[in-house]
MIDOSE-1310 file (N, C-alpha, C; in nm, 2 decimals, decimal comma, always signed):
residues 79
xxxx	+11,80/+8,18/+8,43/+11,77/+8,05/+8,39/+11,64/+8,04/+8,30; +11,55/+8,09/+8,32/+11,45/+8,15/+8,24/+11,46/+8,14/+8,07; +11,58/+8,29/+8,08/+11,61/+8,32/+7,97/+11,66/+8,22/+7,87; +11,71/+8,13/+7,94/+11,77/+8,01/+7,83/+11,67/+7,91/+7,83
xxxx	+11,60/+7,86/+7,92/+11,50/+7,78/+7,90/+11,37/+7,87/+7,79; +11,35/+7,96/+7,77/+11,30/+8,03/+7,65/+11,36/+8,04/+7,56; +11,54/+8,04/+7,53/+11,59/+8,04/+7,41/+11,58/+7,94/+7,38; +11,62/+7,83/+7,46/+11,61/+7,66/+7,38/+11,45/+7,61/+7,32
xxxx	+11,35/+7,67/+7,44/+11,21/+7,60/+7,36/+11,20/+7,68/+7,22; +11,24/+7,88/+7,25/+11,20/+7,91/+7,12/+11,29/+7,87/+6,97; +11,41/+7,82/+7,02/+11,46/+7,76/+6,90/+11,42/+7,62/+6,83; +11,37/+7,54/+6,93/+11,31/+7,43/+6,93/+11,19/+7,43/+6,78
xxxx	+11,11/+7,52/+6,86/+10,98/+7,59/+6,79/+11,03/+7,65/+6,62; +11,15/+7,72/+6,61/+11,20/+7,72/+6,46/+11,24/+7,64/+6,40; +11,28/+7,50/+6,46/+11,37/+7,41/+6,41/+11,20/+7,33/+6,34; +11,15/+7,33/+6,39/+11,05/+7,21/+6,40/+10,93/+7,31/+6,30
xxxx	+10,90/+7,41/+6,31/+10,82/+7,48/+6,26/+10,90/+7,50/+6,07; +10,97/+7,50/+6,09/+11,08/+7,51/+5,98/+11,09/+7,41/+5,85; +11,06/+7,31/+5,91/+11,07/+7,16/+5,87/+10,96/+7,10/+5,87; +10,87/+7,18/+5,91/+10,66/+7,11/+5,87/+10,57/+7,24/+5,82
xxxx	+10,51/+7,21/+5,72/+10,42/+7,31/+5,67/+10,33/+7,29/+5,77; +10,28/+7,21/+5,83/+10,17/+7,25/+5,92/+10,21/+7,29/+6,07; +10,31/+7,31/+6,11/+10,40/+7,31/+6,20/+10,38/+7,49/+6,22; +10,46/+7,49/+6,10/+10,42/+7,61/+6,05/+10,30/+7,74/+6,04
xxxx	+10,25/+7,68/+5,95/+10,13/+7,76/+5,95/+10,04/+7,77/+6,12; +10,04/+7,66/+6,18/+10,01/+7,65/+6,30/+10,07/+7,77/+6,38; +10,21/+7,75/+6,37/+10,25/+7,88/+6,47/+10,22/+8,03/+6,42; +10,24/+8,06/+6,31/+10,20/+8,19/+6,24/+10,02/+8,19/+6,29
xxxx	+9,97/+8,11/+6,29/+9,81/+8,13/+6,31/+9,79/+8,15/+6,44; +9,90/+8,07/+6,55/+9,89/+8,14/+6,71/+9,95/+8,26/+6,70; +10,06/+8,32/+6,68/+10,11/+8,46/+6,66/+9,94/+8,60/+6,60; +9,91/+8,52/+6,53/+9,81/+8,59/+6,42/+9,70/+8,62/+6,57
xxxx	+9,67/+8,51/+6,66/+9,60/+8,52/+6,76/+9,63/+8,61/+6,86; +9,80/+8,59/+6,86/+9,83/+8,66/+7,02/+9,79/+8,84/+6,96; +9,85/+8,88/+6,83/+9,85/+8,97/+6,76/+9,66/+9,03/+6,84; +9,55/+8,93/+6,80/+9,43/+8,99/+6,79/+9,40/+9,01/+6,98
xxxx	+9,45/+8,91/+7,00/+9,40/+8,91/+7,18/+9,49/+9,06/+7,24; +9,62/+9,08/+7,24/+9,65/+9,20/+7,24/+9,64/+9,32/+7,24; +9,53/+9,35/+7,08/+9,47/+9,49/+7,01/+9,38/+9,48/+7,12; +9,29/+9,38/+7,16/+9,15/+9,39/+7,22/+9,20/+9,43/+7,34
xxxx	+9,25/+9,34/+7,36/+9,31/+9,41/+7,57/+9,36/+9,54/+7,55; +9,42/+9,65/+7,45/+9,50/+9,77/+7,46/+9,37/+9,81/+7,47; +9,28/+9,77/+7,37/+9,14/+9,85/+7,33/+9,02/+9,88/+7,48; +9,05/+9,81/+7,46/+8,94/+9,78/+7,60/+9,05/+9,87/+7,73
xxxx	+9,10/+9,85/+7,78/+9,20/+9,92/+7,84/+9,15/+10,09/+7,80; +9,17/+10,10/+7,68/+9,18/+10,27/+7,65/+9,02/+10,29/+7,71; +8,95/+10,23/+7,64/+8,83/+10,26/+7,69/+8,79/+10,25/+7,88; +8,84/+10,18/+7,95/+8,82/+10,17/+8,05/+8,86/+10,29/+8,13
xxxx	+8,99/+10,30/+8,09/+9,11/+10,44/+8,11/+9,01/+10,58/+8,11; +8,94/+10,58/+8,00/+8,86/+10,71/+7,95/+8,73/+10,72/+8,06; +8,69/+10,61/+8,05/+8,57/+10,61/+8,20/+8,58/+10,64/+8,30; +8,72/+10,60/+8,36/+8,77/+10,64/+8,48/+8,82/+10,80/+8,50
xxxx	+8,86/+10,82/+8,36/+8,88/+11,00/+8,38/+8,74/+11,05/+8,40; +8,65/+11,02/+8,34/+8,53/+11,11/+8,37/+8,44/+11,07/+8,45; +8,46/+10,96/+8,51/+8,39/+10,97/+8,64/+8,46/+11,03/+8,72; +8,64/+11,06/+8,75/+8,69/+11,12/+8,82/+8,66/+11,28/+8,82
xxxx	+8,59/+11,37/+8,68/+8,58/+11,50/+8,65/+8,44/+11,52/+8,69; +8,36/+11,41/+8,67/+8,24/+11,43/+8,68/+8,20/+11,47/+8,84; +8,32/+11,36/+8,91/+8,26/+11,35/+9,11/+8,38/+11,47/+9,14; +8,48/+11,56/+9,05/+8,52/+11,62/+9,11/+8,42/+11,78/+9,13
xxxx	+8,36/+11,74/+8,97/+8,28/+11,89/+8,95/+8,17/+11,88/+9,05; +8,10/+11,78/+9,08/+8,02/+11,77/+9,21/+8,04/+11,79/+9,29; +8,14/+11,74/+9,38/+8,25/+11,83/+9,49/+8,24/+11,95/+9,50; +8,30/+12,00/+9,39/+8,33/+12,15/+9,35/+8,21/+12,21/+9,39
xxxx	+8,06/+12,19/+9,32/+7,97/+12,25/+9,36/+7,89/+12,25/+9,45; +7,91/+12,15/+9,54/+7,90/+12,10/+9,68/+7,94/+12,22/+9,74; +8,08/+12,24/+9,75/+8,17/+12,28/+9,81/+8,12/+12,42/+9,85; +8,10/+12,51/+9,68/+8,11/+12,64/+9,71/+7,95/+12,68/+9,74
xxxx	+7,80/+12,56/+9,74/+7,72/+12,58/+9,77/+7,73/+12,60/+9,96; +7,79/+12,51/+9,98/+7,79/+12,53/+10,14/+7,90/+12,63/+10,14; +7,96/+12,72/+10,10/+8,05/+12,80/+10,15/+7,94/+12,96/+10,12; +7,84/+12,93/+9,99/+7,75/+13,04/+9,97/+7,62/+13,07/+10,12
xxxx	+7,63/+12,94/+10,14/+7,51/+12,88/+10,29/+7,60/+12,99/+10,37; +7,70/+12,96/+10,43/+7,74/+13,03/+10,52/+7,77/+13,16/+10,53; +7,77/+13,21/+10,41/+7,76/+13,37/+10,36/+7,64/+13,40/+10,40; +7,54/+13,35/+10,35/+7,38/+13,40/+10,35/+7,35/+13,36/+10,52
xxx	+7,40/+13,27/+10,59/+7,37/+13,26/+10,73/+7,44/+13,39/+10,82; +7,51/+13,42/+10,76/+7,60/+13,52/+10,91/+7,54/+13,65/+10,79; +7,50/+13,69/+10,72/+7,44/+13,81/+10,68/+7,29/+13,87/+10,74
């Protein structure tokens, strides 16, 4: 149901955009918008994405040397 209540408005939208220069240019200048809101959210996204890996490498390599510092403790204790 959806799908056709979006084919009727979007044809609506060519009929009408088709037949007014400002109709027109109006919708090309929301497209022009969704176009820039889009790039920003991918953008922002990648960068967020990147943060999250290296905080994930950063608290793993902490771990890591947590780890084998208490495993070196327990060597030097029973020696």
């Amino acid at each position: 149901m959806e799908e056709l209540l979006a084919g009727v408005l979007g044809g609506a939208v060519v009929l009408v955009a088709g037949k007014s220069d400002f109709f027109r240019n109006a919708l090309k200048g929301l497209m022009k918008m969704g176009y820039a809101v889009s790039d920003k959210v991918t953008s922002c996204g990648g960068e967020t994405t990147e943060s999250i890996k290296d905080l994930l490498a950063e608290s793993k390599s902490e771990y890591e040397a947590a780890k084998a510092a208490t495993a070196e403790a327990k060597i030097q204790s029973k020696a």
